[in-house]
PASEBA-1860 file (N, C-alpha, C; in nm, 3 decimals):
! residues 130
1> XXXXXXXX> 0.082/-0.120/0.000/0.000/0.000/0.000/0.087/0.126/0.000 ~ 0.188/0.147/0.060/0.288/0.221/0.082/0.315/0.273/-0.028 ~ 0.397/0.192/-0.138/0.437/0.159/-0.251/0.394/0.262/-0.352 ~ 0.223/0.183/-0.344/0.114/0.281/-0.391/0.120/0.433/-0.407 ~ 0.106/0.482/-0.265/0.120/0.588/-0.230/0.189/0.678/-0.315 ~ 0.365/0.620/-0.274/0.440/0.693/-0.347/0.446/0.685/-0.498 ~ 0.394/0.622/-0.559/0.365/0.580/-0.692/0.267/0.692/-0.731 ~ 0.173/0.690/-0.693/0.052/0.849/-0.689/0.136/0.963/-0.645
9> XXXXXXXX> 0.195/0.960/-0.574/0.257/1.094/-0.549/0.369/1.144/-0.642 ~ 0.442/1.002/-0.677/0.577/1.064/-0.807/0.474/1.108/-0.922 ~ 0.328/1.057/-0.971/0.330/1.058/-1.078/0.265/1.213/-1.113 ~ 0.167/1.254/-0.977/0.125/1.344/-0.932/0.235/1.531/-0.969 ~ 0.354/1.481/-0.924/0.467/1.550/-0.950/0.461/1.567/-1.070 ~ 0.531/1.456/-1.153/0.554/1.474/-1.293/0.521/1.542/-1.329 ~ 0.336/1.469/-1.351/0.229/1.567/-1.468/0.264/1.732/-1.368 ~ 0.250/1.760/-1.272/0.236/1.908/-1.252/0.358/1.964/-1.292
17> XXXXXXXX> 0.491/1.895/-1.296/0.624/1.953/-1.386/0.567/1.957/-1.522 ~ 0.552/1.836/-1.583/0.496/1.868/-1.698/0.401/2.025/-1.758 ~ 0.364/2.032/-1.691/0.255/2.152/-1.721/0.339/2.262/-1.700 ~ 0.418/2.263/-1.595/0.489/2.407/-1.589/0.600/2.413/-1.728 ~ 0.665/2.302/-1.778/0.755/2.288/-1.879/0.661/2.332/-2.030 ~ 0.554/2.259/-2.006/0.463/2.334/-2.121/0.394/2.422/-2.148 ~ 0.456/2.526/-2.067/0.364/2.674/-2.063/0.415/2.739/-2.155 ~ 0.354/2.835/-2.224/0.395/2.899/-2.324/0.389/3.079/-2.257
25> XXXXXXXX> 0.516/3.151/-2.277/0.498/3.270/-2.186/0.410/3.389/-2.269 ~ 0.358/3.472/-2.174/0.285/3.587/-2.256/0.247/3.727/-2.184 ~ 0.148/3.780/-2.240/0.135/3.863/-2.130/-0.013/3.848/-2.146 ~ -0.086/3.957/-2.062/-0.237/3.969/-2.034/-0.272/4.124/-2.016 ~ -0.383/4.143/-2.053/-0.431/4.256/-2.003/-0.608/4.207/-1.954 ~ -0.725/4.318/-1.940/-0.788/4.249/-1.896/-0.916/4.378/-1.985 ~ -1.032/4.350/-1.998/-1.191/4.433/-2.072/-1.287/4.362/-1.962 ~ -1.336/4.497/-1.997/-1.507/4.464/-1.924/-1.649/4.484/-2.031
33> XXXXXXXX> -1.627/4.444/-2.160/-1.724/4.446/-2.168/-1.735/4.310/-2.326 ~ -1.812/4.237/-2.221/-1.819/4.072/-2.274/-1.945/4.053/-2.415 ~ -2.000/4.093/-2.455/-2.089/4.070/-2.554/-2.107/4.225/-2.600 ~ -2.107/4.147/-2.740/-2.108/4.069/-2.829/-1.993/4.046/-2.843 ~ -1.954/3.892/-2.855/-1.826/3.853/-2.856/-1.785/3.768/-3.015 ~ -1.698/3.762/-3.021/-1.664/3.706/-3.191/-1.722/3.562/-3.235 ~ -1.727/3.514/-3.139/-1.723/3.376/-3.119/-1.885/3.349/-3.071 ~ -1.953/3.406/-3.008/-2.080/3.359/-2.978/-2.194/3.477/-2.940
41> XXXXXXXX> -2.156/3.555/-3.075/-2.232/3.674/-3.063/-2.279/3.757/-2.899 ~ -2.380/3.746/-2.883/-2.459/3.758/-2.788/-2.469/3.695/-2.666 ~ -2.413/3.547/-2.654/-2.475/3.476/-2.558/-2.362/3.468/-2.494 ~ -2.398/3.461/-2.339/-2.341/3.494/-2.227/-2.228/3.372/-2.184 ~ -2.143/3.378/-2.226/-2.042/3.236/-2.148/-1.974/3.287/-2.054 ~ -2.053/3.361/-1.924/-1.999/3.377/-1.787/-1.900/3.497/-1.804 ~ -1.810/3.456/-1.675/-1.718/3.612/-1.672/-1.552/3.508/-1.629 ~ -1.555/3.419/-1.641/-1.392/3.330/-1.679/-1.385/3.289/-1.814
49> XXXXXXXX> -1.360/3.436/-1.877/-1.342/3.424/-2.038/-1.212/3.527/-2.139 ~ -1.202/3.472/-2.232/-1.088/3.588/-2.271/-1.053/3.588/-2.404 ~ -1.021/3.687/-2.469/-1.002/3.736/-2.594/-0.892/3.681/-2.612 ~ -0.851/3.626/-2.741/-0.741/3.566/-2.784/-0.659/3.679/-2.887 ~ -0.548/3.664/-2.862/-0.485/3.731/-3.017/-0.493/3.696/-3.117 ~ -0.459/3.748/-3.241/-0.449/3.670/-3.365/-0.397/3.544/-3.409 ~ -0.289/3.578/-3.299/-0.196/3.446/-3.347/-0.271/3.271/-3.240 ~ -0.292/3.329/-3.157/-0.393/3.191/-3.090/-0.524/3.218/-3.163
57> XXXXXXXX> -0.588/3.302/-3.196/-0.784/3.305/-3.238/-0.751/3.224/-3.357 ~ -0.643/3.219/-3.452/-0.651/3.160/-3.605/-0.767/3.140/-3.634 ~ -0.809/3.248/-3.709/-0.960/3.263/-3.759/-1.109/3.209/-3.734 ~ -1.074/3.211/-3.594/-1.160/3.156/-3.453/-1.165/3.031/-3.469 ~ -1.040/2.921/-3.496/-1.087/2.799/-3.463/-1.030/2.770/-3.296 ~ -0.995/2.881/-3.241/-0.991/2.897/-3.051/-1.108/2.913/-2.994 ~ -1.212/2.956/-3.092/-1.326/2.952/-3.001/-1.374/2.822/-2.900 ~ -1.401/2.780/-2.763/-1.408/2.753/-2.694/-1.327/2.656/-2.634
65> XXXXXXXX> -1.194/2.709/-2.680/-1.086/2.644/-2.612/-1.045/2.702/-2.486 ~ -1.002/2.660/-2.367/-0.976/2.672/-2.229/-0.853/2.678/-2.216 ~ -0.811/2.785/-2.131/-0.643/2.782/-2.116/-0.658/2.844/-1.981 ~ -0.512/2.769/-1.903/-0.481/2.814/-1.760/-0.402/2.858/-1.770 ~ -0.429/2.971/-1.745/-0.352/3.122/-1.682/-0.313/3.105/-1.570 ~ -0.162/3.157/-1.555/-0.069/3.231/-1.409/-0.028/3.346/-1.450 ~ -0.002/3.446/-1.337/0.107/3.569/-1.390/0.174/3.537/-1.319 ~ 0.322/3.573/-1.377/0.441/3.525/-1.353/0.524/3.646/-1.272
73> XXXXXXXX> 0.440/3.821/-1.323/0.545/3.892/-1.282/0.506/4.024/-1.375 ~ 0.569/4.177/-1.329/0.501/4.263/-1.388/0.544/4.282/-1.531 ~ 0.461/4.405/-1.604/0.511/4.428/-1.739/0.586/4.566/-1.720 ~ 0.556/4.659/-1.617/0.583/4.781/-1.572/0.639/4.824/-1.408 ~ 0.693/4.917/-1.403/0.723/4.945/-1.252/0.574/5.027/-1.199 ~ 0.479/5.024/-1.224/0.372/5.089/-1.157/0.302/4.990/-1.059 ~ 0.307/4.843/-1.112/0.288/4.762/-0.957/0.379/4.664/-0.934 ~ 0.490/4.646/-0.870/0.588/4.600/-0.899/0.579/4.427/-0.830
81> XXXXXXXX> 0.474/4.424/-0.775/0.446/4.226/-0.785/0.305/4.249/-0.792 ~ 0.224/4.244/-0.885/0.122/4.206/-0.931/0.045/4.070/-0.901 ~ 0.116/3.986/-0.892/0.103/3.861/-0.888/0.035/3.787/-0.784 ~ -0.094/3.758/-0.762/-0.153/3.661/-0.636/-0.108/3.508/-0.611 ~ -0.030/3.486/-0.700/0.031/3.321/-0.671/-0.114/3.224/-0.690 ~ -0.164/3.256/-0.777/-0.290/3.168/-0.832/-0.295/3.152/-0.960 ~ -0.398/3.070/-1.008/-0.418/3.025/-1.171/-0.552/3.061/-1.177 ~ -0.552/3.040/-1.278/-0.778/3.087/-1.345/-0.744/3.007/-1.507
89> XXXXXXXX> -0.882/2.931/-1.508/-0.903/2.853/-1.632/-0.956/3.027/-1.708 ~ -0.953/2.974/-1.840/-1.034/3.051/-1.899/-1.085/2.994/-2.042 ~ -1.187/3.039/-2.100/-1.248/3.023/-2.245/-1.262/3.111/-2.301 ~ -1.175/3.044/-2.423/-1.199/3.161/-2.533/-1.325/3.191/-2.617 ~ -1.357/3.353/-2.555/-1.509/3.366/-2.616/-1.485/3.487/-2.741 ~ -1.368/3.543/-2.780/-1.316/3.669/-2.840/-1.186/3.670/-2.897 ~ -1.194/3.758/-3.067/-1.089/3.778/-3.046/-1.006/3.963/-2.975 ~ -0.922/3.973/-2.978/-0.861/4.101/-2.940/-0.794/4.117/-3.021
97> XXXXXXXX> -0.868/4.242/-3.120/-0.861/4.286/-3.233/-0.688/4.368/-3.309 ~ -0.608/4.350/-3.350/-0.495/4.429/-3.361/-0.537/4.547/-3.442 ~ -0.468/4.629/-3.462/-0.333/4.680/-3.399/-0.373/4.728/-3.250 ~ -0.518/4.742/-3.212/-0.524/4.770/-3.096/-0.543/4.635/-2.940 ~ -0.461/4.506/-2.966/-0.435/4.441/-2.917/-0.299/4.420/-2.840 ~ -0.349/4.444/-2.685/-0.186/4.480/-2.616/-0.127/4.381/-2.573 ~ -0.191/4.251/-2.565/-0.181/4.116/-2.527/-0.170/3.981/-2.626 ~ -0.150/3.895/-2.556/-0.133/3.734/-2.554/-0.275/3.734/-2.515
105> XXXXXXXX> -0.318/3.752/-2.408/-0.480/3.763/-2.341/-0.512/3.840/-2.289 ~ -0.624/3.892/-2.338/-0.722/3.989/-2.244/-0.818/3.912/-2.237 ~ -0.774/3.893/-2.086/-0.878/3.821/-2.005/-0.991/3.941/-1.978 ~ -1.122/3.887/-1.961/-1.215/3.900/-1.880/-1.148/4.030/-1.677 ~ -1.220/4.125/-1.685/-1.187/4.150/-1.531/-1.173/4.088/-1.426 ~ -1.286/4.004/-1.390/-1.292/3.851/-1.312/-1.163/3.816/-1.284 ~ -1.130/3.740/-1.454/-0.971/3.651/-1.461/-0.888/3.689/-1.444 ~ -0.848/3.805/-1.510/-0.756/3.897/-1.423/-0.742/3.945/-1.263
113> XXXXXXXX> -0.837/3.976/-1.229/-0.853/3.964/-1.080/-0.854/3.879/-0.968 ~ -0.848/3.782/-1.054/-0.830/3.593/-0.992/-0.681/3.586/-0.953 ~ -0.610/3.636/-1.073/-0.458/3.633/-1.027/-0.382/3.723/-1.061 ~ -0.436/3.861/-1.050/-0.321/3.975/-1.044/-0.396/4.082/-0.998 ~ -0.356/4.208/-0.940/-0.365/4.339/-0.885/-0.427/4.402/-1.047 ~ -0.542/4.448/-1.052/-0.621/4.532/-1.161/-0.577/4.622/-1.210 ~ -0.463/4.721/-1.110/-0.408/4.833/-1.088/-0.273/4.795/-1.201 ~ -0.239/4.656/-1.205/-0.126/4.656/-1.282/-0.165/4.672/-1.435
121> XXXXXXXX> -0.287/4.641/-1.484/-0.332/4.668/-1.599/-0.272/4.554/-1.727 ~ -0.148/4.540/-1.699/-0.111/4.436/-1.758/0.028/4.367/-1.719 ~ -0.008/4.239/-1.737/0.117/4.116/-1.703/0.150/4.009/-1.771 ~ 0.264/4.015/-1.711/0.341/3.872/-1.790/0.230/3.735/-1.714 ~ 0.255/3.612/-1.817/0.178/3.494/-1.772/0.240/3.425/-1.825 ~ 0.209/3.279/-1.852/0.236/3.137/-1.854/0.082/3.107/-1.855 ~ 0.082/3.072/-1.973/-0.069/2.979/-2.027/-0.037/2.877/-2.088 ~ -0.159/2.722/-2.076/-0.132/2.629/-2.112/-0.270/2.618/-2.144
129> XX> -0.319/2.491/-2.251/-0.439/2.462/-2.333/-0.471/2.348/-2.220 ~ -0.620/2.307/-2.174/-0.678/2.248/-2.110/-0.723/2.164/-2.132
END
């Protein structure tokens, strides 16, 4: 039984190394205003959601793909640890349109507020597909 144990617990490890090795780095910013969204016009898919860039939306076949977000750390000296030491799933309900796109993700306010100071406006992250 013992055995066991540690067998669940190495493997437990791994996969969560795994995930940190497969993060892809970025940054975030965060919008408040969720509909009409690219991806599902009108209808409401909650407030753990987030605009993708161009280069993840690829001509919205991201629409309702899920990615876990961390911030890692600031983009600016105006809040200089931003960071709550938490994660937030999110779904992609948008894209974030260029040239006026400042992000990797603009999350939702919510998501952003799940794991960073609002005040920082924008941050570095580590996102992975779910």
């Amino acid at each position: 039984m013992a055995m066991e144990k540690r067998f669940v617990l190495l493997l437990a490890v791994l996969l969560a190394l795994q995930s940190l090795v497969a993060a892809t780095p970025g940054t975030a910013t965060y919008y408040t205003e969720y509909t009409p969204s690219a991806c599902y016009g009108y209808k409401n898919k909650g407030t753990m959601i987030a605009a993708a860039s161009r280069r993840i939306y690829a001509n919205g076949a991201a629409c309702g793909r899920r990615y876990s977000v961390r911030c890692t750390g600031p983009t600016n000296a105006g809040v200089p640890h931003p960071c709550k030491g938490t994660s937030v799933v999110v779904t992609i309900v948008d894209l974030c349109p260029s040239p006026g796109c400042q992000a990797t993700l603009d999350l939702s306010q919510e998501a952003f507020a799940a794991i960073a100071d609002l005040n920082a406006g924008k941050i570095k992250i580590d996102y992975t597909q779910v």
